[in-house]
C-alpha positions in Angstrom: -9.6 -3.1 -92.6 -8.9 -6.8 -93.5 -4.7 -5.8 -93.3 -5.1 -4.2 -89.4 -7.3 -7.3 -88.4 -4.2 -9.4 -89.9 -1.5 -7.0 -88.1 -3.8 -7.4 -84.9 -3.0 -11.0 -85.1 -0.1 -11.4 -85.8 1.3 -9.2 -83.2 -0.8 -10.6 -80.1 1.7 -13.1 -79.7 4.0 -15.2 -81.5 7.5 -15.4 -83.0 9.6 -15.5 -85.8 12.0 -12.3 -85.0 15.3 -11.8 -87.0 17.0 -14.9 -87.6 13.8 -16.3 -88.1 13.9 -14.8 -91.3 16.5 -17.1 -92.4 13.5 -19.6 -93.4 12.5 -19.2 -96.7 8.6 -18.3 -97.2 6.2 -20.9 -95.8 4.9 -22.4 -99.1 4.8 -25.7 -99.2 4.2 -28.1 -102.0 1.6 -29.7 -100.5 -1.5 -28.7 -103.0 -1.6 -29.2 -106.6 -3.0 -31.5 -109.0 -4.3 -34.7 -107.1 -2.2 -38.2 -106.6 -4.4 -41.1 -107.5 -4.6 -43.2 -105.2 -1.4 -45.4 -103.3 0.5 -43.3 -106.2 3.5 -41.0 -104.8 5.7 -37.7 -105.5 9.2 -37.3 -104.7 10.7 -33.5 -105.1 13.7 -31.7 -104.5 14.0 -28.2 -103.8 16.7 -25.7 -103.3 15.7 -22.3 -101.5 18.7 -19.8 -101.2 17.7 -16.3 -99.3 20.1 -13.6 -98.5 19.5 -11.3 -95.6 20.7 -8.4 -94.2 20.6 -6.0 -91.4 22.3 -2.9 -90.7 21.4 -1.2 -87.0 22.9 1.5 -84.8 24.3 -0.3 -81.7 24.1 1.9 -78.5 24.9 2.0 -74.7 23.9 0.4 -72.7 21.1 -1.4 -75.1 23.8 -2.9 -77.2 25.3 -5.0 -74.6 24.9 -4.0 -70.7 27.7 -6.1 -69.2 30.3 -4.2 -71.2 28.7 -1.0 -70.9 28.9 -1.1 -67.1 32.9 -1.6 -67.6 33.4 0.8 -70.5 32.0 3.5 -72.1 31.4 2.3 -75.7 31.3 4.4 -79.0 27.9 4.5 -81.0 29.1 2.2 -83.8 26.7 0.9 -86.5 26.7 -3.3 -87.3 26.2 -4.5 -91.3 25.5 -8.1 -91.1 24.6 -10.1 -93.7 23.7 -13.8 -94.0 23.1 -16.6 -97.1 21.1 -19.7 -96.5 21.0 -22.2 -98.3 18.3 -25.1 -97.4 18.0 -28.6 -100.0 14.6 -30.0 -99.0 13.3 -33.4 -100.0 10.1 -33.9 -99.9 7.0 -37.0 -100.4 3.3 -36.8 -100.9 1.5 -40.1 -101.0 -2.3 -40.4 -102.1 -4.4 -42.2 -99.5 -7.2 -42.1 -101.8 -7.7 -39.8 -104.9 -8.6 -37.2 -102.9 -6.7 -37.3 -99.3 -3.1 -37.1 -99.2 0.4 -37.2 -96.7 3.1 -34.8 -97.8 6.2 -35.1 -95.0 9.2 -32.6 -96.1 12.5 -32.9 -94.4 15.4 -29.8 -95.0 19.0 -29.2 -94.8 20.2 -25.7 -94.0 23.5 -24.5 -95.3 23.9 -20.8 -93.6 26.9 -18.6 -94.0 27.2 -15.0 -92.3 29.3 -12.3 -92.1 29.5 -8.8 -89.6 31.2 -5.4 -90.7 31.4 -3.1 -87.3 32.1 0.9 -88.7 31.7 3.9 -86.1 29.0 6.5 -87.6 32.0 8.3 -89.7 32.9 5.4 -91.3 35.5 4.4 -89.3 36.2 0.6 -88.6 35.8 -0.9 -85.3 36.3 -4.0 -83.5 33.7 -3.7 -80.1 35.0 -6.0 -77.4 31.6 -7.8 -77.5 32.2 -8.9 -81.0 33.5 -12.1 -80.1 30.1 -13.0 -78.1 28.3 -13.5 -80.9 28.8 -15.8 -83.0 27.4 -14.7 -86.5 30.4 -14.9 -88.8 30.6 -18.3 -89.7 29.3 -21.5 -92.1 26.9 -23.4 -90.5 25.3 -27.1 -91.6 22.7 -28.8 -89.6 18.7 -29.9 -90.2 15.5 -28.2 -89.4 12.6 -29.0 -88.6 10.5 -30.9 -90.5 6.5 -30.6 -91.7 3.9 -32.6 -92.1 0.5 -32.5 -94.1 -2.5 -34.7 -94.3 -4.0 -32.7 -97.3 -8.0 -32.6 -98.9 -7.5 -32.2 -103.1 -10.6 -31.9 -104.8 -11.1 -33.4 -108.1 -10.4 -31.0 -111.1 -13.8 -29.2 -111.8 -13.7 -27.3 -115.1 -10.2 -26.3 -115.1 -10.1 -25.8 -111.2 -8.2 -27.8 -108.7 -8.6 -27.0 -105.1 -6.2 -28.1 -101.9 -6.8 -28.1 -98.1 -4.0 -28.9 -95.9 -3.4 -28.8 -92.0 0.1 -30.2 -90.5 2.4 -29.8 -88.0 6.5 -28.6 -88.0 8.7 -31.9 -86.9 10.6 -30.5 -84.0 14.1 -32.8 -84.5 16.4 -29.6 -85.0 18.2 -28.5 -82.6 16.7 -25.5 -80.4 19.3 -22.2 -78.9 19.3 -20.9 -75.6 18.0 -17.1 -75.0 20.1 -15.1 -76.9 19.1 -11.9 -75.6 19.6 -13.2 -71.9 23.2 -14.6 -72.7 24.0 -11.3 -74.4 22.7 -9.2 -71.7 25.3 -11.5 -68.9 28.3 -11.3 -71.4 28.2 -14.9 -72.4 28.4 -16.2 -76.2 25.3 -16.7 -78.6 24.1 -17.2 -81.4 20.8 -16.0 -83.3 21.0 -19.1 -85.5 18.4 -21.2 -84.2 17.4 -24.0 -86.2 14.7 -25.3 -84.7 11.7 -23.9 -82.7 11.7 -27.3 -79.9 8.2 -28.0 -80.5 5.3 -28.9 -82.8 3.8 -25.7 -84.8 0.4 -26.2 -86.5 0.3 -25.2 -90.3 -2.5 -24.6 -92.8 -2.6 -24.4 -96.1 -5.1 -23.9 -98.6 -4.2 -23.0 -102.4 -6.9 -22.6 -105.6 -5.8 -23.2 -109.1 -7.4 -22.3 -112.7 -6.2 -23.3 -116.0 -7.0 -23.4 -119.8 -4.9 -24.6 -122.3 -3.3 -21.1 -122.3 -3.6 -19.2 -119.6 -4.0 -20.0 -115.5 -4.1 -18.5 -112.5 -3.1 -19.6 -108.7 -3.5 -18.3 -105.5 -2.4 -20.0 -102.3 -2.1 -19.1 -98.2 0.0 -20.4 -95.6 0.2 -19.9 -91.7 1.4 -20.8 -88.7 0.1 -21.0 -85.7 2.6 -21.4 -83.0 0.7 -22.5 -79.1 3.5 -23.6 -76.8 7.0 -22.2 -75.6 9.8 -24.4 -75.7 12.2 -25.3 -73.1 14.4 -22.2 -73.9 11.8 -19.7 -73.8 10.9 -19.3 -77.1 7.9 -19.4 -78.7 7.9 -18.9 -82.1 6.1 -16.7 -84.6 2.8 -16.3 -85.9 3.5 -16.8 -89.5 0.9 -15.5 -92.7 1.4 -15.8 -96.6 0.0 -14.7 -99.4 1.1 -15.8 -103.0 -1.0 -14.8 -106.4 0.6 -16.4 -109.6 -0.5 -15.6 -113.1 1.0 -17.9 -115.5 0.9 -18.4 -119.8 1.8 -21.7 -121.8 3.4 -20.6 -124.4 3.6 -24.6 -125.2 1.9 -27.0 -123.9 4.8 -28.2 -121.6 5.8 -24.9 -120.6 4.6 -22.6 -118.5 6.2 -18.8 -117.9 4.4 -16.4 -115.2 5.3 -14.1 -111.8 4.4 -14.4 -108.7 3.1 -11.4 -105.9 3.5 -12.3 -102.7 2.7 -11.2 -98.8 4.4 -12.2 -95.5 3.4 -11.2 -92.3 5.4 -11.8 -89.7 4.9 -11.5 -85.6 7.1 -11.2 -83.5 9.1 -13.6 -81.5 9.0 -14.3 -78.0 12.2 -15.0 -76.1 11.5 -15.3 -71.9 8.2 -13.4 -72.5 9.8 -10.1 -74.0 9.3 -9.7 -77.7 11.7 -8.8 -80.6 11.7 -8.2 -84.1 8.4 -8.9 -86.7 7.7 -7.6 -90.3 5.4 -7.0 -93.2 7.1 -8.2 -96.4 5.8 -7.4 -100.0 8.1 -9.4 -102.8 7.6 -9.9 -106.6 9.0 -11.8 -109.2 9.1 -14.3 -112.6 9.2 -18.2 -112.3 9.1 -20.9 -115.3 8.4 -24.4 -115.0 8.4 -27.1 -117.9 7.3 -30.9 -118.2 10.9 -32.3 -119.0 9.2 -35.7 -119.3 5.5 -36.9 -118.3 6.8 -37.8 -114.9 9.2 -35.3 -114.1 8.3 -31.3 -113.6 11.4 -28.7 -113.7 10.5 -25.0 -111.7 11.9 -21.9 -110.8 11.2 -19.0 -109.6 12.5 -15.8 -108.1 11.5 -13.1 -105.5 12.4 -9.7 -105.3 11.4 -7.7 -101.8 9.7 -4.4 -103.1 8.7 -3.1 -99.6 8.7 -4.2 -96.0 7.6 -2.6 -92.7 10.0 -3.5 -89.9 7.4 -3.5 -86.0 10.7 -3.7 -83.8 12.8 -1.4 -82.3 15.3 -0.4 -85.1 18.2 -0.5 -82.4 17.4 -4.5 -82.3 18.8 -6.6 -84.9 15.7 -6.9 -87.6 17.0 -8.8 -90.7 14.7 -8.2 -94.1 15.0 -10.5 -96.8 16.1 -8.8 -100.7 16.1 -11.6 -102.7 15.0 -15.5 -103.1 16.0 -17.8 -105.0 13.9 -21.2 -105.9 14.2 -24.3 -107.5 12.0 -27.3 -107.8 12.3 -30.9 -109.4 9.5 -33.1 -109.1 8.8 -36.5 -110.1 6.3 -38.8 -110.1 6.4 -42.4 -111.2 3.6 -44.4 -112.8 1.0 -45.9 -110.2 0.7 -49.1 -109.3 -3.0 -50.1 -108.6 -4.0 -50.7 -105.4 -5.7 -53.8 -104.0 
């Protein structure tokens, strides 16, 4: 019941179809245990996903300018693309209790596109040069921003509350689906939505000297349509992480995780949207009493495409994740 209301939502409106994908999953480090006060974080992070999508491509759905000139074969398109996105990221304590957390990426994202008929046959379509997947791209996304509640550790339990907003200074694409459908060149790539998303976050944390347990959940909230038609996805997480010190610097656990996606809205028609289930291990260790090494690893184990499967839907096998954080000493305030 609690899974259809969440469906429900999701899919009344919203946006994050294909290539939105390309984003790693919204969790954010902006929970955790609390800064004292004027004291600050500084952490790096290296997400790398790889996606893929393989989809029959008919007439005249597959591109109707051509079509109209040309009877085309039903071919089938393989595309695959590796992203890459180095993220640095602050949280400052206010007080020991409210916090700012600002996060500013870099996305590296190489793709590739294999075109076969349904026999296995190679083919070049004369479309193929329209779009523009098989290349290296470099450019920023957005940015976020938190203004985060941490509660004081109560008995092994640390609480967080955050509520933010995406930083729209990426650049936003034209209507894909539109230039497509006229014959003109585009790109799926976007790399920015154009403008401000609300997030939420709130995570809950409990530890012993051995043993812990984490649970977090993310969303976005996306209320306005940017000036290329787009208005991006309603966005839902779930992460639950178990995790055992074996010592008391080092931590070993897994993580289960669920991603709801809507579906994205490009000059009021949707496309794409998905229910992602992914597992996997993650480590971290205190290399030093300031600076924190993690990483972890997701796996997908199921997801539940809502588009059309003759649209380009992109599912995301495997993620890759790796975290340095460092905090230096705090200074005391005035």
């Amino acid at each position: 019941m609690l899974l259809n209301a969440l469906l429900m939502w999701l899919s009344a409106y919203g946006a994050s179809g294909a290539w939105d994908a390309a984003r790693p999953a919204p969790f954010d480090a902006v929970g955790g245990p609390s800064l004292p006060r004027h004291a600050f974080q500084l952490g790096l992070r290296e997400d790398v996903a790889w996606l893929r999508s393989e989809y029959p491509a008919v007439c005249p759905d597959v591109n109707p300018s051509f079509c109209e000139k040309q009877p085309l074969p039903v071919h089938v398109r393989e595309e695959e693309v590796l992203v890459s996105r180095s993220s640095l990221s602050l949280r400052w304590g206010v007080t020991d209790q409210v916090q700012l957390a600002l996060v500013m990426p870099v996305e590296l994202r190489s793709g590739s596109v294999d075109v076969q008929l349904v026999d296995g046959t190679p083919y070049t379509p004369p479309y193929l040069e329209l779009h523009t997947v098989d290349e290296r791209l470099v450019g920023l996304a957005d940015g976020r921003f938190y203004l985060s509640m941490v509660g004081p550790p109560t008995r092994g339990w640390d609480l967080a509350f955050a509520l933010g907003s995406t930083l729209p200074w990426a650049k936003s694409q034209p209507d894909p689906y539109r230039a497509g459908a006229a014959g003109r060149a585009h790109t799926h790539l976007t790399w920015g939505e154009g403008v401000p998303i609300p997030l939420a976050y709130t995570s809950v944390a409990w530890r012993t000297a051995r043993w812990g347990l984490g649970g977090s959940l993310a969303g976005r909230l996306p209320l306005w349509t940017n000036a290329e038609g787009l208005r991006a996805s309603r966005t839902l997480g779930l992460l639950v992480e178990p995790m055992v010190w074996p010592a008391p610097r080092i931590g070993i656990g897994a993580g289960v995780g669920l991603e709801l996606r809507g579906p994205e809205v490009w000059s009021g028609l949707e496309h794409g949207g998905q229910m992602s289930v992914f597992v996997g291990p993650q480590a971290e260790a205190q290399v030093v009493p300031r600076l924190a090494l993690s990483l972890a690893a997701r796996v997908q184990v199921m997801e539940q495409l809502w588009d059309r499967q003759d649209e380009p839907s992109f599912v995301m096998p495997f993620q890759l994740r790796l975290a340095l954080d460092w905090r230096p000493k705090a200074r005391p305030g005035p």
